[in-house]
C-alpha positions as CSV (number, residue, x, y, z in Angstrom):
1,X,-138.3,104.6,-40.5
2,X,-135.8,104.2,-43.1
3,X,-133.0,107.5,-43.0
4,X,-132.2,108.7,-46.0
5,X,-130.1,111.9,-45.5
6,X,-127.7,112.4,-42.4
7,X,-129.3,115.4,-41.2
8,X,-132.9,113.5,-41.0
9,X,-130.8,110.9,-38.9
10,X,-128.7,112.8,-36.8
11,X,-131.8,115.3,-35.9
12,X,-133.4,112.0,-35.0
13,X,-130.4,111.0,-32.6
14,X,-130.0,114.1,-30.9
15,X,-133.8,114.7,-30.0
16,X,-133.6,110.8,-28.8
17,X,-132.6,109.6,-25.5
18,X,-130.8,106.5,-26.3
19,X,-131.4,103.8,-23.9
20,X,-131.6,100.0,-23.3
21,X,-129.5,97.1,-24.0
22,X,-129.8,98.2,-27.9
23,X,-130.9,100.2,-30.5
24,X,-130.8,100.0,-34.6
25,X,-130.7,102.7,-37.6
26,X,-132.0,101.9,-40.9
27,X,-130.3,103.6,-43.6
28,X,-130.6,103.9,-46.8
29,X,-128.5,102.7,-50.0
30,X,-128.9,105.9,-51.4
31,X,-128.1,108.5,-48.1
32,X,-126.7,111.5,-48.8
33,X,-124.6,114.3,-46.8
34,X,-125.1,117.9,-47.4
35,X,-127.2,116.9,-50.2
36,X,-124.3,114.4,-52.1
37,X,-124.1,110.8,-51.9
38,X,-122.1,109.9,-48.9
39,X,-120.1,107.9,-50.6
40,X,-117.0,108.6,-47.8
41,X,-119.1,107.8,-44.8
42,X,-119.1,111.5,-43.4
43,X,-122.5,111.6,-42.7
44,X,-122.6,108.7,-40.9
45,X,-119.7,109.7,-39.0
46,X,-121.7,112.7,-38.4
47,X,-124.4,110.0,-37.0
48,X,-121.9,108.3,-35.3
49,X,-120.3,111.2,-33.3
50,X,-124.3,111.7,-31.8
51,X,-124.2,108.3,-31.5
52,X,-121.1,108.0,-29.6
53,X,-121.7,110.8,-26.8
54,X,-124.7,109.0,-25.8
55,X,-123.0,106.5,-24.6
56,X,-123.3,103.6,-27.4
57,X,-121.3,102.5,-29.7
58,X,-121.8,99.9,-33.0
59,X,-122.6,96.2,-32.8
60,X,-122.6,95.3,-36.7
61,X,-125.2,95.8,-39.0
62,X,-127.5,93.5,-41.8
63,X,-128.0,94.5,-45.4
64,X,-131.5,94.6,-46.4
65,X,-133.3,95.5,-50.1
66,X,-132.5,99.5,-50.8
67,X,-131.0,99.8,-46.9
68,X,-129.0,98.6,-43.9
69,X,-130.1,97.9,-40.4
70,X,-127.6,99.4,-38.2
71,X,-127.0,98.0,-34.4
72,X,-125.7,99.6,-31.4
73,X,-125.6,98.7,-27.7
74,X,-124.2,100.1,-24.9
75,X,-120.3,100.8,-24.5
76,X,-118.3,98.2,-22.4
């Protein structure tokens, strides 16, 4: 599933139990934050923060037609 607003992600994140030796996000070009392009990166420091308490943290990311794939793995 390709996320195109924060709240769609974050939603996804926090009803997830994150486990494993990874996991990835696909975001969208175009993803928005309280409706606006999030063109600062809040929303996905939104994501992040959801991200972050579960225990993982980013591992880089691959750009893809219209969307990015997102890694994380578990903190050291």
């Amino acid at each position: 599933m390709i996320f195109r607003t924060a709240e769609e992600a974050k939603k996804h994140i926090d009803q997830s139990t994150l486990n494993g030796d990874s996991f990835e996000l696909h975001i969208a070009d175009d993803f928005t934050f309280a409706g606006q392009p999030d063109l600062m990166g809040a929303g996905m420091a939104v994501v992040l923060d959801g991200i972050l308490v579960q225990g993982f943290e980013p591992d880089g990311f691959d750009q893809h037609d219209g969307y990015r794939v997102y890694r994380y793995k578990p903190m050291e």
